[in-house]
Backbone as a chain_set.jsonl record, in Angstrom:
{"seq": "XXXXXXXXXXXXXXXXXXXXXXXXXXXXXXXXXXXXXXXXXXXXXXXXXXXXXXXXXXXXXXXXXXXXXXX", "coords": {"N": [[-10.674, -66.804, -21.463], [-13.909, -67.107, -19.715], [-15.215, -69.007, -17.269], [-17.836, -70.928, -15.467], [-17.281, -73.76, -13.287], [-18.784, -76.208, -11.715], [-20.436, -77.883, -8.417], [-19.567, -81.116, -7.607], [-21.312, -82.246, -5.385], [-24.399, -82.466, -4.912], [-26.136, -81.26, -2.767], [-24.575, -78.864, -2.197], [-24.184, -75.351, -3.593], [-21.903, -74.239, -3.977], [-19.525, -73.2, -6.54], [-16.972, -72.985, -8.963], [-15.738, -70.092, -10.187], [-13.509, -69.828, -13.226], [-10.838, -68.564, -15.056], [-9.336, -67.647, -17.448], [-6.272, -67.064, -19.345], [-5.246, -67.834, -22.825], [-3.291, -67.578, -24.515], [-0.68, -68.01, -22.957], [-2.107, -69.858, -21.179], [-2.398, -69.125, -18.576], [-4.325, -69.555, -15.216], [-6.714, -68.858, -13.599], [-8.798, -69.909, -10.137], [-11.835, -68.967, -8.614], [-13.901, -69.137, -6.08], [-17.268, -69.325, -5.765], [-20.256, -68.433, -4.25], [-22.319, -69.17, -5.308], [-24.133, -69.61, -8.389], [-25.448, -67.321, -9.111], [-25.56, -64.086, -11.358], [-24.86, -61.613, -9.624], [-22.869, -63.277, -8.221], [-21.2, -63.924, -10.106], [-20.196, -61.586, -10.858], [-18.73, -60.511, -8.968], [-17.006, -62.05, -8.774], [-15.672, -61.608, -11.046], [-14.995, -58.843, -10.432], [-12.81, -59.162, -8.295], [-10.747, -60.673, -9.588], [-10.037, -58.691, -11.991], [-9.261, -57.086, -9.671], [-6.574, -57.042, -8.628], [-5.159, -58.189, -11.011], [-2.658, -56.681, -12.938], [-3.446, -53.599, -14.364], [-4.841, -53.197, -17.864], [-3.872, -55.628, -18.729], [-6.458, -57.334, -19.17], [-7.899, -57.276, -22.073], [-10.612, -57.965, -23.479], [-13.009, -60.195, -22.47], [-13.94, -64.081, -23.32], [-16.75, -65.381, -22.783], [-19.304, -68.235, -22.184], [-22.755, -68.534, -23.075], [-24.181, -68.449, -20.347], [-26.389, -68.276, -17.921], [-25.408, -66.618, -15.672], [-24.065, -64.782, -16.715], [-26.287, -62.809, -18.105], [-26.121, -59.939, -16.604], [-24.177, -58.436, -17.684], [-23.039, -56.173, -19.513]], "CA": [[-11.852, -67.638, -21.423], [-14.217, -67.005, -18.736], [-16.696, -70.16, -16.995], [-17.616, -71.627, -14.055], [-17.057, -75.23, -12.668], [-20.589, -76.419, -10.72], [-19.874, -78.63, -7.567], [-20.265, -82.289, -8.147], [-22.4, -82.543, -4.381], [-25.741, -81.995, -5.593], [-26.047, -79.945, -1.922], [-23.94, -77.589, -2.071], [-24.657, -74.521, -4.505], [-20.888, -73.448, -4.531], [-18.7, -73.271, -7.691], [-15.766, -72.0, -9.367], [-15.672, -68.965, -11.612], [-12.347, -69.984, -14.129], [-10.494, -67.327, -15.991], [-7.76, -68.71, -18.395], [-5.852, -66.896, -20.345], [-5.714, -68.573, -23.98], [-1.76, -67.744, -25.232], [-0.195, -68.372, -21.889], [-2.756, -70.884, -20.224], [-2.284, -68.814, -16.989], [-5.537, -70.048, -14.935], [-7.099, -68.348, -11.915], [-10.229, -69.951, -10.164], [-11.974, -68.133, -7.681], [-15.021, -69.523, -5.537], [-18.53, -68.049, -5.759], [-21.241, -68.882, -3.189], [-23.646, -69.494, -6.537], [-24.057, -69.5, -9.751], [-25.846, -66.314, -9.748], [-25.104, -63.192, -12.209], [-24.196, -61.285, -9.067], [-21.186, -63.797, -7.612], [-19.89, -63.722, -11.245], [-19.673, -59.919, -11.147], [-17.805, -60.341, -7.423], [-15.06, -62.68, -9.169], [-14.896, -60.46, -12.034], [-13.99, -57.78, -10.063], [-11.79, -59.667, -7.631], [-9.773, -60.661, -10.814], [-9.659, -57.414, -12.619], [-8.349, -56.194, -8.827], [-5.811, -58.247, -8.355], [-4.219, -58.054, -12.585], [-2.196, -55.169, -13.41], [-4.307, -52.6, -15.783], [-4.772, -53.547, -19.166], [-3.777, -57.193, -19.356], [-7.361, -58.16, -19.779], [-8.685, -56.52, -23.273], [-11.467, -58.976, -23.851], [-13.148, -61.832, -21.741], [-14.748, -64.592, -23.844], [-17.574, -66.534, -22.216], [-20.076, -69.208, -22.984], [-24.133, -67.553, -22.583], [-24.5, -69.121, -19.54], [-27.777, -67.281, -17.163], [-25.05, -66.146, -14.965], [-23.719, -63.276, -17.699], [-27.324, -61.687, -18.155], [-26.109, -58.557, -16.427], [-23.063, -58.531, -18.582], [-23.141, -54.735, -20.596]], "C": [[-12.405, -67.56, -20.004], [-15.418, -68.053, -18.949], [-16.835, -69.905, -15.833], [-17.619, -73.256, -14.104], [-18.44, -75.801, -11.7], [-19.363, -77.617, -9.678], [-20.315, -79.735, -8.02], [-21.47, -82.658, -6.722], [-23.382, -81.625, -4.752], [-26.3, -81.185, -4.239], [-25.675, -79.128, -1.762], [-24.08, -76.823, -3.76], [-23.122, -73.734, -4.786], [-20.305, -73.864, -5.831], [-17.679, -72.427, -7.9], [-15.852, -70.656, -10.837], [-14.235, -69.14, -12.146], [-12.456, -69.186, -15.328], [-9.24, -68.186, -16.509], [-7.517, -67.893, -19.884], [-5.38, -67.236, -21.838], [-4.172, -68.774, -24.263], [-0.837, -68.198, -24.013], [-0.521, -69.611, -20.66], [-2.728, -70.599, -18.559], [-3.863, -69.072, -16.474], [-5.73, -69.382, -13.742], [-8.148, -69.021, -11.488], [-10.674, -69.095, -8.814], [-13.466, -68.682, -7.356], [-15.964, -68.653, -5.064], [-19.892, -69.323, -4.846], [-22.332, -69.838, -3.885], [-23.083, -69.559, -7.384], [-24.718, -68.315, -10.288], [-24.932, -64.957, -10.508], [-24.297, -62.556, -10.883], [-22.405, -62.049, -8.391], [-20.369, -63.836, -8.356], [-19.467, -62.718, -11.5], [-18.565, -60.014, -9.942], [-16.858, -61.14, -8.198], [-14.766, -61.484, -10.148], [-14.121, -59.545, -11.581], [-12.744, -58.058, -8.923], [-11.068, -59.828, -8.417], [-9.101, -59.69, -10.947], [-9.08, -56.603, -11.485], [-6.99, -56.332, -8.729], [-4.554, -58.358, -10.045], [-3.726, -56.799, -12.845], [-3.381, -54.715, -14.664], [-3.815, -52.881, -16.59], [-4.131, -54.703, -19.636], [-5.28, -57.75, -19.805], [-8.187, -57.397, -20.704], [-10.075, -57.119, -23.543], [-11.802, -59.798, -22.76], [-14.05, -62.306, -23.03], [-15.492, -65.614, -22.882], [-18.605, -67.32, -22.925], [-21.745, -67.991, -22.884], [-24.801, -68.07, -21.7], [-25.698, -67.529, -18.817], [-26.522, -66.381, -16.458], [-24.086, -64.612, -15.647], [-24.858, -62.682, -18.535], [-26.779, -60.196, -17.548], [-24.755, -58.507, -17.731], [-23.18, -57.25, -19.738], [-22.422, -54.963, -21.359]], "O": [[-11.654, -67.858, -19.075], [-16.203, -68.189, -19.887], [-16.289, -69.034, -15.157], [-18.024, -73.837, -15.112], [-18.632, -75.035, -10.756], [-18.219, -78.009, -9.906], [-21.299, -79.73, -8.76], [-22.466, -83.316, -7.022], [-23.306, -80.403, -4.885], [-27.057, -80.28, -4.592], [-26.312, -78.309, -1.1], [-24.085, -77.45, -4.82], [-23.039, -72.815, -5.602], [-20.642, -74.98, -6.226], [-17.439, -71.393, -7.276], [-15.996, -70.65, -12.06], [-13.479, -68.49, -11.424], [-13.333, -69.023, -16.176], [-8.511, -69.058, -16.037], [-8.105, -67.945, -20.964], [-4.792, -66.174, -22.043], [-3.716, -69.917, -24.273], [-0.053, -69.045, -24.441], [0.172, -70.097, -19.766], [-2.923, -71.378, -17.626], [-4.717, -68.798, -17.318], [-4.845, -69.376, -12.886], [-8.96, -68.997, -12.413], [-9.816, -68.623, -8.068], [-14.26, -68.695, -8.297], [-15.841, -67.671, -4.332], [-20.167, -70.52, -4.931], [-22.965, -70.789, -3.427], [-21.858, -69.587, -7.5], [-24.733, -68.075, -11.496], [-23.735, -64.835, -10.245], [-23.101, -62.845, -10.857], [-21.303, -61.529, -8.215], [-19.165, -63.824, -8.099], [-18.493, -62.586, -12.241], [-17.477, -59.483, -10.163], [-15.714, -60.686, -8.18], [-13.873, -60.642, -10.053], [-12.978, -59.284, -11.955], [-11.853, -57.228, -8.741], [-10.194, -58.977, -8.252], [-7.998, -59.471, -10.445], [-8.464, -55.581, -11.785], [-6.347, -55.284, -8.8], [-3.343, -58.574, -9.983], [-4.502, -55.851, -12.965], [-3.932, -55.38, -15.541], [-2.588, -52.979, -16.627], [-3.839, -54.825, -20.826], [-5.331, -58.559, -20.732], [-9.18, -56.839, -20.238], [-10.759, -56.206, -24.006], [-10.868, -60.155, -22.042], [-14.715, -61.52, -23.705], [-14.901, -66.527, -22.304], [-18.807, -67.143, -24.126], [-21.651, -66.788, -22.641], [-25.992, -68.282, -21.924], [-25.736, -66.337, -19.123], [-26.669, -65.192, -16.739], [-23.616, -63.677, -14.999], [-24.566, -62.094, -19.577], [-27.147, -59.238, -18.228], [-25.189, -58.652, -18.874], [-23.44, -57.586, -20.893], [-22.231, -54.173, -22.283]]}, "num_chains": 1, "name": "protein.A"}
């Protein structure tokens, strides 16, 4: 399951991008400057650096603006 978390200070524009594995509940979050499409591609690939190859077959996310680039 891939989101993000918004900050609750209505000044600041940071948030969390949360990855959570579903059968294990293993959780990563990883802090993005924004909420734009680009800072969610920079966690993605911080993640996917960081996990041995081929644990993640799938992400499911919500259709939030910030997975428009999303191929």
């Amino acid at each position: 399951m891939l989101n993000s978390v918004v900050s609750a200070r209505v000044e600041s524009k940071a948030c969390f991008a949360t990855f959570v594995e579903l059968k294990t509940r293993f959780y990563i979050a990883i802090k993005m400057k924004d909420r734009s499409k680009d800072s969610m591609m920079k966690a993605i690939k911080q993640v996917t650096a960081c996990i041995p190859k081929g644990t993640f077959k799938t992400f499911t996310s919500d259709r939030g603006k910030k997975f428009l680039c999303w191929e």
